[in-house]
C-alpha positions as CSV (number, residue, x, y, z in Angstrom):
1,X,0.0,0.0,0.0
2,X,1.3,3.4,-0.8
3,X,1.5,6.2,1.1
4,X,-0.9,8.1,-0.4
5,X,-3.6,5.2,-0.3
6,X,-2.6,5.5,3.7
7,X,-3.2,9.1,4.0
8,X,-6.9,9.0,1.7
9,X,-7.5,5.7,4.7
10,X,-6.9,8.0,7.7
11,X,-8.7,10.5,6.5
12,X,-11.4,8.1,5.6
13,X,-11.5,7.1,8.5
14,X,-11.8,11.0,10.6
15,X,-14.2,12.1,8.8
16,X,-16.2,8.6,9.8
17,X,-15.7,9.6,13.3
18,X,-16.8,13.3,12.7
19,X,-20.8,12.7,12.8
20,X,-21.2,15.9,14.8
21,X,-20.8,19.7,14.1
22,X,-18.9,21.6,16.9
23,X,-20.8,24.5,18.9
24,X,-20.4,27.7,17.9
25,X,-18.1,30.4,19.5
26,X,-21.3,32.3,20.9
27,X,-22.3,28.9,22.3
28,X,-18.6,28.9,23.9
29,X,-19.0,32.6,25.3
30,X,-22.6,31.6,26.7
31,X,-21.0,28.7,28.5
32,X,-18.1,30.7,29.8
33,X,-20.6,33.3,30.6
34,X,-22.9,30.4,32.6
35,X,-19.9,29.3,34.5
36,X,-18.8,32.8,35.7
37,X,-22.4,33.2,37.6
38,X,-21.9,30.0,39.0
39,X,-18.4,30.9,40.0
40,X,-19.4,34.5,41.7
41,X,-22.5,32.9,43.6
42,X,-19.9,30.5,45.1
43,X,-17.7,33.6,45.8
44,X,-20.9,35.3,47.2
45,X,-21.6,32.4,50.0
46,X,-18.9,33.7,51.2
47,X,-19.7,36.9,52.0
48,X,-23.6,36.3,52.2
49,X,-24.4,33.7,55.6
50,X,-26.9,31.4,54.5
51,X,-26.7,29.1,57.4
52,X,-26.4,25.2,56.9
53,X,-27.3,25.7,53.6
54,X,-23.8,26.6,52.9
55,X,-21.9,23.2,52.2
56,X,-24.9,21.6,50.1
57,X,-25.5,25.0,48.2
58,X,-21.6,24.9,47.3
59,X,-21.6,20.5,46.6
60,X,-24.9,21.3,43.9
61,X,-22.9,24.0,42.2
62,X,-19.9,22.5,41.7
63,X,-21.4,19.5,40.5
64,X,-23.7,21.6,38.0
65,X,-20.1,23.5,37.0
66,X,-18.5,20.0,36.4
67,X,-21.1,18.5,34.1
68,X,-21.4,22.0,32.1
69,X,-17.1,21.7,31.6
70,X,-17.2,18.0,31.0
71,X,-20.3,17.9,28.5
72,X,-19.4,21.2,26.6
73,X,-15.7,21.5,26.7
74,X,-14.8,18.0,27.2
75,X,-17.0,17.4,24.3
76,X,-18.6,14.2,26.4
77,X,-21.7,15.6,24.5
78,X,-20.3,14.2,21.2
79,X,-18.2,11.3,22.8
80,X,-19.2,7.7,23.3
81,X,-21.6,7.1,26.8
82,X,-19.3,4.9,28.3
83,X,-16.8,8.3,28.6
84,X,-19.9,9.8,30.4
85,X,-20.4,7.5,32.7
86,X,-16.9,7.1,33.3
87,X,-16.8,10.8,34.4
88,X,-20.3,10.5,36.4
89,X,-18.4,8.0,38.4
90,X,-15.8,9.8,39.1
91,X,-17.9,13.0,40.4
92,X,-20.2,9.9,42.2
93,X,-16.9,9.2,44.0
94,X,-15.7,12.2,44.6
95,X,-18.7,13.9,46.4
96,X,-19.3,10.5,48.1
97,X,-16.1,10.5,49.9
98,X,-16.1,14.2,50.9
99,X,-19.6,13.6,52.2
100,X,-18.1,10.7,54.0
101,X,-15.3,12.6,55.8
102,X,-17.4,15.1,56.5
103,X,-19.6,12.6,58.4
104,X,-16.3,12.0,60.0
105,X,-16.0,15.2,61.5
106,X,-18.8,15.9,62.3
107,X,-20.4,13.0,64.2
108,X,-17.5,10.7,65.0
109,X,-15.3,13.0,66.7
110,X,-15.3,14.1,70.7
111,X,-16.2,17.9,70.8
């Protein structure tokens, strides 16, 4: 096989994979724009006392945050499932165990 049969192959073969159309820029800046409100509420709980609300207020908007970044510029939108659930269990994890030592801290220790 030739090098140019190669090359006419792989690109065969990308634009096979390529089912999708990429958001636009504007769809980018209205993300971005998203994920800046989310990031200044989480500034403002800090300035703002909302009580025991705080810690579960802060868990639901970083997880909202992490699925916007993973779906949109991860591109787990366009990617195979199993790469989204791979991430949703990761997350799963990851708030499970900081729930879990904060369990810890709170009820299991003498204070």
């Amino acid at each position: 096989m030739s090098t140019s049969e190669t090359r006419t192959e792989d690109h065969e073969d990308h634009e096979d994979h390529e089912d999708h159309e990429h958001p636009s820029d504007q769809k980018y800046m209205q993300i971005a724009l998203l994920l800046a409100v989310i990031t200044a509420a989480e500034v403002a709980t800090y300035f703002v006392h909302i009580g025991p609300a705080l810690i579960p207020t802060l868990m639901v908007m970083m997880v909202v945050k992490f699925f916007i970044v993973a779906a949109w510029f991860m591109h787990l939108r366009f990617d195979s499932k199993m790469f989204t659930r791979f991430f949703v269990a990761g997350i799963v994890l990851a708030v499970s165990v900081y729930f879990i030592f904060l369990t810890v801290f709170e009820f299991w220790t003498k204070g």
